[in-house]
matplotlib code that plots the C-alpha trace (Angstrom):
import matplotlib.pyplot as plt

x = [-15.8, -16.1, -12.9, -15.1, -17.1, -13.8, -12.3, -15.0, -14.8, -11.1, -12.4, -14.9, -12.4, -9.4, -12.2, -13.1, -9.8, -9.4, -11.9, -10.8, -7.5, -9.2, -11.7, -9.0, -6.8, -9.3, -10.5, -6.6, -6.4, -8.9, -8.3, -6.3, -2.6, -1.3, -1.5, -3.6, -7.6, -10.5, -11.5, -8.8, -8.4, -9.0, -12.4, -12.5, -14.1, -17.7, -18.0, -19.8, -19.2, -20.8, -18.4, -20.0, -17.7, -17.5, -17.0, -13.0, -12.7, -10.9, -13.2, -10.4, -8.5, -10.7, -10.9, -7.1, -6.8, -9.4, -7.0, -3.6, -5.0, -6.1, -4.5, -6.8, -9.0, -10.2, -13.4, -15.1, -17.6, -17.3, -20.1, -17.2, -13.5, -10.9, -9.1, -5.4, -4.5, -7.1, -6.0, -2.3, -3.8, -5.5, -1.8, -0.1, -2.7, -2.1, 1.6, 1.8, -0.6, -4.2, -6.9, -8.1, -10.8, -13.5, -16.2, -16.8, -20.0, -19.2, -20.1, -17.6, -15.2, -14.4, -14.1, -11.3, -10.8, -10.9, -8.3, -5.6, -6.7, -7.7, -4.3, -2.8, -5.3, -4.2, -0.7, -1.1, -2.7, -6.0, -9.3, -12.0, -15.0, -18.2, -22.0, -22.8, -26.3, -27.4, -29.8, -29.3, -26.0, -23.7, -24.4, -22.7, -20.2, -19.0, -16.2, -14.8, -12.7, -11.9, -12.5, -14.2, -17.1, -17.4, -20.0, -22.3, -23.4, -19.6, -17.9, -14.1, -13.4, -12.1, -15.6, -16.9, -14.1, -14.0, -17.1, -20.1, -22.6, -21.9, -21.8, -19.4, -20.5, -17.3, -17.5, -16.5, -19.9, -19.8, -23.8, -23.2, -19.4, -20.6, -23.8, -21.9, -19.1, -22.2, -23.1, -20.0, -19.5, -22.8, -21.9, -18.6, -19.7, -22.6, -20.8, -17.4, -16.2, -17.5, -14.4, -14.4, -16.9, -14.4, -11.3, -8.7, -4.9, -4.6, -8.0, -7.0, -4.1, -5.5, -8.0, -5.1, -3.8, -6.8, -6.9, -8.2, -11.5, -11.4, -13.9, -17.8, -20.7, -21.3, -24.4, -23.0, -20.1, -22.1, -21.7, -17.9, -17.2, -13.8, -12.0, -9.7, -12.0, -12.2, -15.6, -17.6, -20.1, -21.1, -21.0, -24.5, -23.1, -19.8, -21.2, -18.7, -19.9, -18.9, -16.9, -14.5, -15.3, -16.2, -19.0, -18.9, -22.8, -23.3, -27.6, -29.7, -30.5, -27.3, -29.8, -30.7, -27.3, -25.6, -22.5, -20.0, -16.4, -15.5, -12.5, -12.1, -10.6, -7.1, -6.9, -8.5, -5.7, -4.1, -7.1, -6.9, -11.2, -13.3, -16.3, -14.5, -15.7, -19.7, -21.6, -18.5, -18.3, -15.1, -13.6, -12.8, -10.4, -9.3, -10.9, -14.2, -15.6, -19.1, -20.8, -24.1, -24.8, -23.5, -20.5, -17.7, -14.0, -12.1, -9.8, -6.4, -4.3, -5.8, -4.2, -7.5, -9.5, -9.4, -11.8]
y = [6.5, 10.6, 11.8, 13.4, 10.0, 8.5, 11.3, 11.1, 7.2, 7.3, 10.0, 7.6, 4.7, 7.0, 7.6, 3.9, 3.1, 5.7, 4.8, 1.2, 1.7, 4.0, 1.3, -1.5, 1.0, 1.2, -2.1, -3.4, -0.9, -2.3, -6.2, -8.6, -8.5, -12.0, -14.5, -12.9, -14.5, -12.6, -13.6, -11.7, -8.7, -5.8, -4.3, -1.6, 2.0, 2.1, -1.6, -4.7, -8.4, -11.3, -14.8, -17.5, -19.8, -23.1, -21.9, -20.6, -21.3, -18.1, -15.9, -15.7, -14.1, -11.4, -10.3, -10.0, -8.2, -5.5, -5.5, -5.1, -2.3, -0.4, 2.8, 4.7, 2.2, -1.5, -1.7, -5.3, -7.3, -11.3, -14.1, -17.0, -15.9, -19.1, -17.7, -17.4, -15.5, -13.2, -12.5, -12.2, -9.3, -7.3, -7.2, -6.6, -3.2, -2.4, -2.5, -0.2, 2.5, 1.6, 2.1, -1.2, -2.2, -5.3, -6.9, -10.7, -13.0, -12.8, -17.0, -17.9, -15.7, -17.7, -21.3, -22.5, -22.6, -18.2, -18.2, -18.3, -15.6, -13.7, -13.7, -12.8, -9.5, -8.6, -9.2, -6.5, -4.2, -4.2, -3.4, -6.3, -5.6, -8.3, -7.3, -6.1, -6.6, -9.4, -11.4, -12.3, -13.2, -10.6, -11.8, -9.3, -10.2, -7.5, -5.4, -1.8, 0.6, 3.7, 2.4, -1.2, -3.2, -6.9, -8.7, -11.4, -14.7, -16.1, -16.5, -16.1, -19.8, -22.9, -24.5, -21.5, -21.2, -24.8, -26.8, -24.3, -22.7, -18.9, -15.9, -12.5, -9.4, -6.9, -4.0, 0.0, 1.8, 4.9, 5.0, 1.1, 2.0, 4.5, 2.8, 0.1, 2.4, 3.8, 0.8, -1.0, 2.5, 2.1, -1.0, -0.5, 2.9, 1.1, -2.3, -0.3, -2.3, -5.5, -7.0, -6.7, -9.1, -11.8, -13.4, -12.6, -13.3, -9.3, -9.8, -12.5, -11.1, -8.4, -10.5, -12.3, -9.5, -8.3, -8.9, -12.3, -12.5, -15.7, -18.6, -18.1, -20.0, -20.5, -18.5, -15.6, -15.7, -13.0, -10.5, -11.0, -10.6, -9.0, -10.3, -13.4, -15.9, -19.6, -20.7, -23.7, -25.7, -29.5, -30.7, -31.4, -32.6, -32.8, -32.0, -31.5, -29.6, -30.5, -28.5, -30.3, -27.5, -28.7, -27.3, -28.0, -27.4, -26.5, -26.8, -29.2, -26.2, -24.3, -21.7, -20.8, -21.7, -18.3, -19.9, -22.1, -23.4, -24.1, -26.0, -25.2, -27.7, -26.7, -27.4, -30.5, -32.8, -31.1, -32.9, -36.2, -37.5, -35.0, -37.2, -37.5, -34.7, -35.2, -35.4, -34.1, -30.8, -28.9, -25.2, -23.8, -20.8, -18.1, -15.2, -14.7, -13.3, -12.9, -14.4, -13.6, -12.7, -15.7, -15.7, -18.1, -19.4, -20.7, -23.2, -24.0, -25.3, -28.8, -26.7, -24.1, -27.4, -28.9, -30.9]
z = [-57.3, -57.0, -55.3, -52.7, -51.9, -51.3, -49.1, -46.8, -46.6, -46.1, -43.2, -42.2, -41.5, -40.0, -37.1, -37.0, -36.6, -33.9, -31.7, -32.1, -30.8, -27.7, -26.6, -27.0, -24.8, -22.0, -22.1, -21.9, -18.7, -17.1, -18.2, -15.1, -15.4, -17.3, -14.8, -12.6, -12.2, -12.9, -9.0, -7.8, -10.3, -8.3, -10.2, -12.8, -11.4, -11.1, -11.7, -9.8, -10.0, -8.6, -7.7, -7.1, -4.9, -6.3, -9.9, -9.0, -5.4, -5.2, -3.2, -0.4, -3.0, -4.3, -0.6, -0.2, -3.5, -2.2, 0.9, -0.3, -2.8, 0.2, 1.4, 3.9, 5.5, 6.0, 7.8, 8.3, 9.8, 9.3, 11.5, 10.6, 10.1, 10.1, 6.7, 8.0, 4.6, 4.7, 8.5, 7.2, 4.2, 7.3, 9.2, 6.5, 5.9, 9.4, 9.0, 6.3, 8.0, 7.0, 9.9, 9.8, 12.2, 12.3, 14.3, 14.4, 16.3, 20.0, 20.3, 17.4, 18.7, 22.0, 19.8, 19.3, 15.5, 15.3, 17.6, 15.2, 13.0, 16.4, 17.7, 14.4, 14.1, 18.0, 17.8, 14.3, 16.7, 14.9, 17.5, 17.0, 18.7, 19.0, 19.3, 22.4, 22.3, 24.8, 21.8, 18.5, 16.5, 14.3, 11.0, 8.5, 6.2, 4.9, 4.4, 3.0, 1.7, 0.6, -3.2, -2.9, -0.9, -0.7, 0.5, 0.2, 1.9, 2.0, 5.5, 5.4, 5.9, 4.3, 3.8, 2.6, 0.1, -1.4, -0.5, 0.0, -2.4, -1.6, -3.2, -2.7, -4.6, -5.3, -6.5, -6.8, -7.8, -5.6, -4.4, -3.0, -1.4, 0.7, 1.7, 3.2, 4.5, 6.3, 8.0, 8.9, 10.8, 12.5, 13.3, 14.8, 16.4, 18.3, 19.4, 20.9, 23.8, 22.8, 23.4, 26.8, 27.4, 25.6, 26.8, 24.7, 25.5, 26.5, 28.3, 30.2, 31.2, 32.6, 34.4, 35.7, 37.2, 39.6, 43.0, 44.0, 45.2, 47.2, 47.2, 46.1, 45.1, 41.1, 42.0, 42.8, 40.0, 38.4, 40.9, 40.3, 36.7, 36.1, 39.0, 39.8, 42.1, 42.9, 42.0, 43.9, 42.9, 41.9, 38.4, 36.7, 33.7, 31.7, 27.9, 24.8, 21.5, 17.8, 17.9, 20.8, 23.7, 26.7, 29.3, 32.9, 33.5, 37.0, 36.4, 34.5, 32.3, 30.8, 29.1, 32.6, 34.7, 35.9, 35.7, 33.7, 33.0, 29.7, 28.2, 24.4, 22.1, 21.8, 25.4, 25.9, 25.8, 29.0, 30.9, 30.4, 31.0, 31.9, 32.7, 35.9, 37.2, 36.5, 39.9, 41.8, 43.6, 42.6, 42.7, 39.7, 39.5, 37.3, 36.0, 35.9, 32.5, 31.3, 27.6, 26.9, 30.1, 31.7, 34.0, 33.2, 33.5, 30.6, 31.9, 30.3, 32.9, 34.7, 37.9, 37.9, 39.1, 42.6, 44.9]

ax = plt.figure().add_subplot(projection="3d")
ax.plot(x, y, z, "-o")
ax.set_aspect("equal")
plt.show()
């Protein structure tokens, strides 16, 4: 071989080489740390991936990586949130200075399996708003930063995690960040002050505090919403959801009832039976709050109900 034919392919191979050893470099700074899942990697710039739940059951991971890698902001919007981790990530990003705010579904907000995570995100100091629109569910599951997006058909729950087909798209393209950076603004922007139509622990407190109204009717509850009152009325029906909270129906039709007391699960025990009460007129007291445009009084204390 001509010294000249082999000087060039000795050249030829020194660049192979070096562009070998550059793309192994990159590729090695952007591979998951040993030990760590590719679920929960935090993704490479300008990069999207798709998790399907049921092939790592890890999903709940993913999200707390894109979490705990967050230094600016945390912006979210969840229809189911039971995940206690995931609630523990978002205090933990409030602790160390990250504006983190969310909105959740107004109805699944008042059960009692999101209380736990909802006391954990108040206690943090973290504002949660709910849809203030009187129709229609908030059904976004999504969430931001200031260098990821997540979202997808997967709740932040148990079921959603281990048993559920669902799927969570992550990812840091820029275009698709601030797209839904956009909308989870939107979102929060137009719903502010959706928590005052809940009763949360603060809320109730607060409610607690106003002057007592007196006695009413359950028809005219409405007109009262905000302040302490003893409510009136005879018992319809006695009717307990799936999910173990109780409705004291004060109509045949609840759709169309202006008024209600509910018992949620976690409370129930307190009671002893509650069929007791069906066909019975009692007074209800406590503060009177208003869900979808219904007024109501969330009783935890057997002592809120007398004959």
């Amino acid at each position: 071989m001509a010294r000249s034919a082999r000087v060039k392919l000795l050249a030829v191979a020194a660049l192979a080489l070096v562009a070998g050893y550059l793309l192994g470099a990159q590729v090695a700074a952007h591979a998951p740390a040993a030990g760590t899942s590719t679920a929960s990697a935090f993704p490479a710039p300008g990069s999207v991936r798709v998790l399907y739940s049921l092939d790592k059951k890890q999903n709940d991971q993913a999200l707390i990586s894109l979490i705990d890698n967050a230094h600016q902001y945390v912006y979210f919007a969840i229809y189911e949130f039971t995940l206690q981790d995931v609630a523990d990530a978002l205090a933990r990003a409030k602790a160390r200075g990250v504006d983190v705010r969310g909105i959740i579904d107004r109805k699944n907000s008042t059960t009692s399996y999101e209380q736990g995570v909802i006391h954990t995100l108040e206690a943090a100091g973290i504002p949660i708003e709910t849809q203030t629109h009187p129709t229609g569910i908030m059904h976004v599951k999504a969430l931001v930063t200031e260098s990821a997006y997540a979202s997808g058909s997967y709740n932040w729950t148990n079921s959603a995690t281990n048993i559920n087909d669902e799927v969570l798209e992550i990812g840091t393209d820029p275009t698709l960040r601030a797209r839904y950076e956009a909308i989870l603004k939107q979102l929060l922007a137009t719903n502010a002050g959706g928590m005052l139509d809940q009763t949360s622990a603060a809320q109730s407190a607060a409610l607690a505090a106003a002057a007592p109204t007196g006695t009413i009717t359950y028809t005219d509850a409405a007109k009262h919403v905000g302040q302490t009152a003893s409510v009136s009325g005879t018992i319809v029906s006695v009717y307990t959801s799936k999910t173990g909270t109780t409705f004291f129906d004060y109509c045949v039709s609840y759709n169309g009832c202006p008024f209600s007391a509910v018992i949620f699960a976690s409370d129930k025990s307190k009671f002893g039976s509650l069929t007791k009460y069906q066909g019975q007129r009692i007074t209800v007291s406590g503060p009177i709050t208003s869900y979808q445009g219904r007024a109501e009084i969330v009783l935890n204390d057997p002592s809120q109900i007398s004959k």
